[in-house]
N, C-alpha and C positions, 0 to 999 in steps of 0.2 A: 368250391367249398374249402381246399386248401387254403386260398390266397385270405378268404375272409378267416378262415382261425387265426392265419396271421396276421390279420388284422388287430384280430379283437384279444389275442392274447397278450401283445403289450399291456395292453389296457387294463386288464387283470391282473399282471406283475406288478405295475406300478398302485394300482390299490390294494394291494395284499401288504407291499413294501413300505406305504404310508402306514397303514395301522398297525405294522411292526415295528416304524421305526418311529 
């Protein structure tokens, strides 16, 4: 369960940081 958050939390900084920047 850990290794998949870190997975998929890249994923969600980088499209958060898209639509902010």
């Amino acid at each position: 369960m850990v290794a998949k958050a870190l997975d998929v939390t890249p994923q969600l900084v980088l499209r958060v940081v898209g639509k902010l920047g």
